[in-house]
Structures are given as structure tokens and as C-alpha cells.
N, C-alpha and C positions, 0 to 999 in steps of 0.2 A: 453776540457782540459784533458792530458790523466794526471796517477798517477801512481807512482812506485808499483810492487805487493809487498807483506809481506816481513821482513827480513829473513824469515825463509826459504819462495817459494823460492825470489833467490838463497840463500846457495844452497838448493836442484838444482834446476837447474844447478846450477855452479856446481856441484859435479857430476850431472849424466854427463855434457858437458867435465866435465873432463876426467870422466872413460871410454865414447865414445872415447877422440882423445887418451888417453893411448892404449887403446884397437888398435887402427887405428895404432898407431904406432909402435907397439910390433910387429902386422900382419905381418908390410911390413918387420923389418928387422930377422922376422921369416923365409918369406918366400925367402930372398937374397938370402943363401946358395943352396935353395934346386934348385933354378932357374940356378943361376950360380957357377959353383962347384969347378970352379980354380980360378975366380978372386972376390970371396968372400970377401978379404981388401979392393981392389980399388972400388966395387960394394957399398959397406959399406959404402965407405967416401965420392962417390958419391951420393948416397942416403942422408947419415948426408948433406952435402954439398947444395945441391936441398933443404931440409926442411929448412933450416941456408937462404938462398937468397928468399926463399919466406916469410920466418919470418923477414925478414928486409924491403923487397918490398912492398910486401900486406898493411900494413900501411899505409906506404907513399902515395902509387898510392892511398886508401880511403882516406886519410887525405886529399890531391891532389882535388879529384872528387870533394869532400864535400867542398870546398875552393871556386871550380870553378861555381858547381853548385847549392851551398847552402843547399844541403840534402845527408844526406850516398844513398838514397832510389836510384839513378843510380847505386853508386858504390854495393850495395849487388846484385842489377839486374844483373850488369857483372860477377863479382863474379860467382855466380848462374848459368849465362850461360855460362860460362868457364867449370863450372863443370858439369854442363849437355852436354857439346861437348866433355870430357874427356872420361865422363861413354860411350859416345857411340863410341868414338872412339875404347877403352879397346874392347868394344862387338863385333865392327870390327875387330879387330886386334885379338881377340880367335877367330871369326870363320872363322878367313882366312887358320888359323893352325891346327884347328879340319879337314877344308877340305883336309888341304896339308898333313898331317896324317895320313886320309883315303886314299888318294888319293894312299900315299906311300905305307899304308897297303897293299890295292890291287895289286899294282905291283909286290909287293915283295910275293905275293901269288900265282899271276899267274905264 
């Protein structure tokens, strides 16, 4: 039989998990402008827009899983591997443009 930890652990938890997604979300609409330099509004409300449809989604689809399945423990697995095909797609998708980069560097050198 599992048991809640202290009122105090959760608060702390819930408050580091807080300062994480602040942190996470400051980042990305930090770094909008510096990425896209003239469509910084539409970039913006597309970005608000995307976080807005997965804070409505995400729910439902767990609520959904755990309805079907009887446990969250699928739905954070998918979760989980969504976000791990995310990070490595991002890790594809910088070293396609580090090479196209170089590649240009060199051209434009010779």
C-alpha cells in the first residue's frame, strides 16, 4: 500500500516543478524574437496557441488512456516517448543546419 509523502515534500516539489515549467517557458518566448526577427507577433501567438491546445489535449487524451486502460502508467509512457522523439528529433534537425552552415561557410570561402 503506497502513502502520500509529507505536506511540506509536496509543496516543495510543486514549487521546484513550478520554477522548472516558468523557467521552460520564459526560454522559448525569449528566444522567438531572436529566431524569427520579422514575424515575431504571429511567431508569438503561434507559440501561445500550441501551449493553449496541448493544455486542453494532454488531459483529456490521460483522462481518455486511464478510462480505457485503468492506469495513467500507459498514458505517462506515451507522454515520455513523445518527448524523447521530440529531443531527438530538435538534435536532428540542429545538426542538419550546423552542416548546411559549414557547408555554406566553405563555399563562400573558397
Amino acid at each position: 500500500m503506497s502513502s502520500l509523502p509529507a505536506l511540506p515534500v509536496v509543496i516543495a516539489l510543486l514549487f521546484a516543478g513550478m520554477m522548472c515549467l516558468g523557467m521552460g517557458n520564459g526560454a522559448v518566448f525569449q528566444l522567438v524574437p531572436q529566431v524569427f526577427h520579422k514575424e515575431i507577433g504571429i511567431v508569438t501567438g503561434i507559440v501561445g496557441a500550441a501551449g493553449g491546445i496541448g493544455g486542453f489535449f494532454l488531459p483529456n487524451i490521460l483522462g481518455s488512456l486511464k478510462e480505457l486502460t485503468g492506469s495513467y502508467t500507459f498514458g505517462f509512457f506515451l507522454t515520455i516517448s513523445l518527448f524523447v522523439l521530440i529531443v531527438f528529433l530538435c538534435l536532428v534537425v540542429s545538426q542538419l543546419k550546423r552542416k548546411k552552415v559549414l557547408i555554406n561557410h566553405t563555399i563562400s570561402e573558397s
